[in-house]
C-alpha positions as CSV (number, residue, x, y, z in Angstrom):
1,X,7.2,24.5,8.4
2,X,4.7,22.7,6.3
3,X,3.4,20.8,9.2
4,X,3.0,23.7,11.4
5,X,1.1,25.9,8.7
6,X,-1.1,23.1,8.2
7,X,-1.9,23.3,11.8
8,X,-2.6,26.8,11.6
9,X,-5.6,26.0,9.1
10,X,-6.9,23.1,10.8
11,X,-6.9,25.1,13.7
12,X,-9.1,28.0,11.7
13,X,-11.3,25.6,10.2
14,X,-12.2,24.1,13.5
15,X,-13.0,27.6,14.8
16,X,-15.4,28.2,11.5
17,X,-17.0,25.0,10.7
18,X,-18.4,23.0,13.5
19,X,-18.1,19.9,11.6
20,X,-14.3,20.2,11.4
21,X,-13.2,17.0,14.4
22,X,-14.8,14.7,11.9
23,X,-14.4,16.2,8.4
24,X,-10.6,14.6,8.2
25,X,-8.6,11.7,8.7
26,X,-5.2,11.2,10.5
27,X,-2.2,11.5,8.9
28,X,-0.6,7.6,7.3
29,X,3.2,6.8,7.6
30,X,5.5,7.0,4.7
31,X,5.4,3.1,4.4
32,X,1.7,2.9,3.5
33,X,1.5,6.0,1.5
34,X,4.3,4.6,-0.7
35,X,1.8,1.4,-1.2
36,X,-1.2,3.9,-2.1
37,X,1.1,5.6,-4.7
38,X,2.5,1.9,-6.2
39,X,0.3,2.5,-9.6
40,X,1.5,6.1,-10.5
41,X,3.6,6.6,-13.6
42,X,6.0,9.0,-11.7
43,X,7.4,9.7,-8.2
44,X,5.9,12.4,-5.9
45,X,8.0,15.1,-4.1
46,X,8.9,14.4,-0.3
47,X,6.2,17.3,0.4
48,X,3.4,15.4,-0.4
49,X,4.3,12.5,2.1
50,X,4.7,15.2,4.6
51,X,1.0,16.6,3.7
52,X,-0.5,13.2,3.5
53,X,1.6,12.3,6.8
54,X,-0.2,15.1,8.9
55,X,-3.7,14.3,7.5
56,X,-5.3,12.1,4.9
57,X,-7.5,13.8,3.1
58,X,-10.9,14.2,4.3
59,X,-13.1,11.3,5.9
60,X,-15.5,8.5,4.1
61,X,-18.9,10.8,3.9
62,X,-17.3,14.0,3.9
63,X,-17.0,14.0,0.2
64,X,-17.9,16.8,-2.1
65,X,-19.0,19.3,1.3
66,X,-15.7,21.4,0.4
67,X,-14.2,21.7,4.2
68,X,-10.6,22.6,3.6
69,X,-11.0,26.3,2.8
70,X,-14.0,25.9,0.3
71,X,-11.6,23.0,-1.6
72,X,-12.2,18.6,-1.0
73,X,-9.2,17.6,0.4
74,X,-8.8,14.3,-1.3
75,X,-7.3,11.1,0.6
76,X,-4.5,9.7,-1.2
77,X,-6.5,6.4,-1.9
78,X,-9.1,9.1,-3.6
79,X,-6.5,11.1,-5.2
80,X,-5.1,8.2,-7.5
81,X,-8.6,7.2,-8.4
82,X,-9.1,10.5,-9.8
83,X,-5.9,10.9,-11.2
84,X,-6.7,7.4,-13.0
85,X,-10.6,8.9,-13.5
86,X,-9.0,12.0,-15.4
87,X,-6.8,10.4,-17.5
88,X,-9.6,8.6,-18.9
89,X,-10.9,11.6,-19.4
90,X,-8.4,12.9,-21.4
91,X,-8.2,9.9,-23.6
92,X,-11.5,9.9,-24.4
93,X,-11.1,13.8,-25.5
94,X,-13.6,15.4,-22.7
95,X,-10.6,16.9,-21.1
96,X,-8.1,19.0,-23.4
97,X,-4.6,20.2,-22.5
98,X,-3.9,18.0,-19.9
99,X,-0.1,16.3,-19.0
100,X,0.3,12.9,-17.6
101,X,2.2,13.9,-14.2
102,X,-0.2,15.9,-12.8
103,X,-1.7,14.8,-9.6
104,X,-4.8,15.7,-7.9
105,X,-4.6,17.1,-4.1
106,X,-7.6,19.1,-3.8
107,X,-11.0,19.8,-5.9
108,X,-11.8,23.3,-6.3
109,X,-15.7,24.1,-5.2
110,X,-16.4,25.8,-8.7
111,X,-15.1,22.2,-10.8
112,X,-11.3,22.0,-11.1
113,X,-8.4,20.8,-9.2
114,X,-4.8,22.0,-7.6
115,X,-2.8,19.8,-9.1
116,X,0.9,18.7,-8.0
117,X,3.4,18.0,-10.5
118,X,4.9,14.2,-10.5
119,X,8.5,13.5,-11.7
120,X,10.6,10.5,-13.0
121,X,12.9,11.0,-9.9
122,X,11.4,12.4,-6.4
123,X,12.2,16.0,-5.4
124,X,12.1,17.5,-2.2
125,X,9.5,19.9,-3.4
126,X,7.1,20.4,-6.6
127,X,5.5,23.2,-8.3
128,X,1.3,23.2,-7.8
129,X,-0.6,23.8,-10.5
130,X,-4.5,25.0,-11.0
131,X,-7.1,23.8,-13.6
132,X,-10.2,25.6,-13.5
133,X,-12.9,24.2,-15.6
134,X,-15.0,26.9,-15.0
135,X,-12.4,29.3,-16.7
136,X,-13.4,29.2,-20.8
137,X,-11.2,32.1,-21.4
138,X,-7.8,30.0,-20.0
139,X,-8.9,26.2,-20.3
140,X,-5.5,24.9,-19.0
141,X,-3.6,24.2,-16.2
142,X,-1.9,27.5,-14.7
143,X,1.1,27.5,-12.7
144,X,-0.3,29.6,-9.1
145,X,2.5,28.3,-6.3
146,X,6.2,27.7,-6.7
147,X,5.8,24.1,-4.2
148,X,3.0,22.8,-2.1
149,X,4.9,24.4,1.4
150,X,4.3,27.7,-0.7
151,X,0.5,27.1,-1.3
152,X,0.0,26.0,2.5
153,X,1.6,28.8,4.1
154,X,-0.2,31.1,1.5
155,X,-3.6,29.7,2.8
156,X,-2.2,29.7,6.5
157,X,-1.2,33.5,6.3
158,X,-4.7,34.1,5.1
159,X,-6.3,32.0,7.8
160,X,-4.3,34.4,10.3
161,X,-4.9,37.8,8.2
162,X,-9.0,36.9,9.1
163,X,-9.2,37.4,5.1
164,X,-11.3,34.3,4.7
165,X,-15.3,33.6,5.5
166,X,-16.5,30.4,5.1
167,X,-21.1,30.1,4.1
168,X,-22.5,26.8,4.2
169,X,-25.5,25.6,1.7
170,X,-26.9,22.4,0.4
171,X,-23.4,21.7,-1.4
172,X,-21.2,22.2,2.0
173,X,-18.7,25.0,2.0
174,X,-17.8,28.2,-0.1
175,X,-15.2,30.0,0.5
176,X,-15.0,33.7,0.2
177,X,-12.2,36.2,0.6
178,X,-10.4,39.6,0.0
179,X,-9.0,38.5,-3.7
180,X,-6.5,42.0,-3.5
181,X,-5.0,40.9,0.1
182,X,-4.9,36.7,-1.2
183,X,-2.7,38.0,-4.2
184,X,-0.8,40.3,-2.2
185,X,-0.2,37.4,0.2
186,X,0.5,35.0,-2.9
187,X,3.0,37.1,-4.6
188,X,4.8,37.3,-1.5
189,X,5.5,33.8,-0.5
190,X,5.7,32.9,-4.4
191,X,7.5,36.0,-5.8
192,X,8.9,33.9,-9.1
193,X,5.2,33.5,-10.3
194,X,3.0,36.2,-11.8
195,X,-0.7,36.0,-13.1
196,X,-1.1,35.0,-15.9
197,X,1.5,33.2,-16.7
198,X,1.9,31.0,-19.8
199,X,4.4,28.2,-17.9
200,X,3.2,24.9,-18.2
201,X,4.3,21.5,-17.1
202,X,6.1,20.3,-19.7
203,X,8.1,23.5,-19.0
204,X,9.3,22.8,-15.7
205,X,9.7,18.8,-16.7
């Protein structure tokens, strides 16, 4: 199901951004994602091999123009250097409230991340998490989607629902949609999760 709701934004994307046949890379087999993944502290749910498995993140060059839904779509090489990148940055005290077993899957357009949540022991799914850096008034990471499936067919039902429009400027891609039929659609595929919520990592761990 992940797989095919993937499709379903690919195939949106492609009829909204021109760019799109050379924005992302193909998909990697289990074996050489596993290498990629050698240095993390944790495992990652069977999900994420699935996600990385249809695409890798976006292509060299594509960087920072926000082409997957107004988000980067980071390639797993990419991803563990920024994991390793913000974990520096939480030693160093620039970033605050931060756990270990988060990984980066996507960098929001407005400076934050979705986040997936690593374990000791790997999982068939795992919980996504959002840090928006922009947000002062809840500088933390919030729990939004109860797996990454759950996010992707979110996205996918709002790709079909027409509730998306993409605008291009010097930066690449925004993103801009109907925020009352995105929750409605949210809440429905991830019915355990409200906003706000007060859940946090170390919760679910």
């Amino acid at each position: 199901m992940l797989e095919e709701n993937l499709e379903i934004i690919f195939a949106w994307i492609g009829r909204n951004d021109s760019r799109a046949h050379i924005l992302f890379q193909k998909g990697i087999e289990r074996n050489s994602a596993s290498k990629h993944i050698d240095s993390l502290p944790f495992s990652l749910a069977e999900e994420i091999y699935k996600l990385y498995g249809c695409r890798n993140g976006m292509s060299p060059g594509s960087f920072e123009s926000f082409p997957f839904l107004g988000m980067d779509f980071y390639s797993l090489d990419n991803a563990v250097q920024a994991y390793f990148e913000l974990i520096k940055e939480v030693e160093s005290g620039t970033i605050e409230d931060f756990h270990e077993n988060l990984f980066p899957i996507f960098r929001l357009y407005d400076d934050g991340y979705f986040f997936t949540l690593g374990r000791s022991e790997p999982d068939e799914e795992s919980p996504i998490f959002c840090y928006d850096f922009g947000n002062w008034d809840n500088l933390r990471p919030v729990l939004m989607y109860e797996s990454l499936g759950k996010m992707i067919q979110t996205l996918a039902e709002c790709c079909e629902h027409n509730i998306y429009s993409l605008s291009f400027n010097e930066y690449g891609c925004e993103l801009e949609c109907d925020e009352d039929e995105f929750e409605a659609i949210r809440i429905r595929n991830n019915p355990t999760i409200q906003l706000p919520n007060s859940i946090t990592p170390t919760d679910i761990l």
